[in-house]
N, C-alpha and C positions, 0 to 999 in steps of 0.2 A: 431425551427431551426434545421434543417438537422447536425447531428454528421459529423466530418472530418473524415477520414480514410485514413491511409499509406498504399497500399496494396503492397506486396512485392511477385516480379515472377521470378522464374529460365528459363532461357532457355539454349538448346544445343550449339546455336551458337554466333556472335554477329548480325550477316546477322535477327537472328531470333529476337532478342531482339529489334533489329531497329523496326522489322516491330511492334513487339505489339506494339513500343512505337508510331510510326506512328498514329493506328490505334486507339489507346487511347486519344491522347491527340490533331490529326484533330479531333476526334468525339466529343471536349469537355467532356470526359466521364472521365478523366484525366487533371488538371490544368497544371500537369507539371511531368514531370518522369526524373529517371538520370538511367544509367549504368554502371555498375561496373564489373569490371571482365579481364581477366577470375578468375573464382574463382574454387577451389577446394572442390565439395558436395560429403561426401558421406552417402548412404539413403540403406534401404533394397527394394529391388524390386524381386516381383517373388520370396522370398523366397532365396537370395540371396541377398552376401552385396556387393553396387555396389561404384566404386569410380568413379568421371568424371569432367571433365571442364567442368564449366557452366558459364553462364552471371547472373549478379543478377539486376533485375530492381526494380524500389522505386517508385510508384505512387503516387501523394496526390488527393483526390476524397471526396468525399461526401457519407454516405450511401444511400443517394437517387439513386444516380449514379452506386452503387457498382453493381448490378444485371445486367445491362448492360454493364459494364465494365468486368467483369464474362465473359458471354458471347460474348465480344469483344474480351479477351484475348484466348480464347478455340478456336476460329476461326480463331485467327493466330497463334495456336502455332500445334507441333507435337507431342507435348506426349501424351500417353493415358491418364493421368492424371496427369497434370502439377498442380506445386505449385502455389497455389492462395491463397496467405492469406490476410485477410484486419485485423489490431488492432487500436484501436480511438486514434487519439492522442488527447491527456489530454489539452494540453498547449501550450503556444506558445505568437509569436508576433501577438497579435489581429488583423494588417492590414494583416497580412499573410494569418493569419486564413480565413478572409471577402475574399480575392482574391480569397482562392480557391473555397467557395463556389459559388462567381461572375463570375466565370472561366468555372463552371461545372454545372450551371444551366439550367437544361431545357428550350428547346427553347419555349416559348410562345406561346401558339395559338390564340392569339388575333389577329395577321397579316395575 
């Protein structure tokens, strides 16, 4: 059985966030996402400590899902290298857990 996975993305805007989340969770690649923000990151870039408003978004996925999800999130976002993490979550409500796998399952090719 396929591990869950939170994967958690910053973006610039909320215009921006919408769209990953769009783009994640019509594709089923994504059960469900929330947004938070704005939020205050600050990260070194270029050699340089940078501070800025971001949006924070919260994925739940499957690692089945996470490599397409990857590449779903990198094609709506703008940064050269936007935060993508995915970490397992451990635990939980079992019927939770089942949805999001049910949620994010590849579509079959028997039809």
């Amino acid at each position: 059985m396929a591990q869950n996975l939170e994967v958690h993305v910053t973006t610039g805007s909320r215009e921006e966030a919408e769209k990953v989340v769009q783009a994640a969770v019509e594709g089923r690649l994504a059960a469900c996402a929330q947004i938070s923000g704005p939020v205050t990151s600050a990260y070194w870039w270029q050699g340089k400590l940078e501070r800025d408003e971001e949006y924070s978004v919260v994925m739940k996925t499957t690692e089945d899902r996470l490599g397409e999800l990857v590449a779903s999130v990198k094609a709506a976002h703008s940064y050269d290298t936007p935060e993508i993490v995915a970490v397992p979550i451990v635990g939980g409500l079992g019927d939770y857990l089942t949805w999001i796998r049910e949620e994010t399952a590849a579509p079959s090719s028997d039809g």
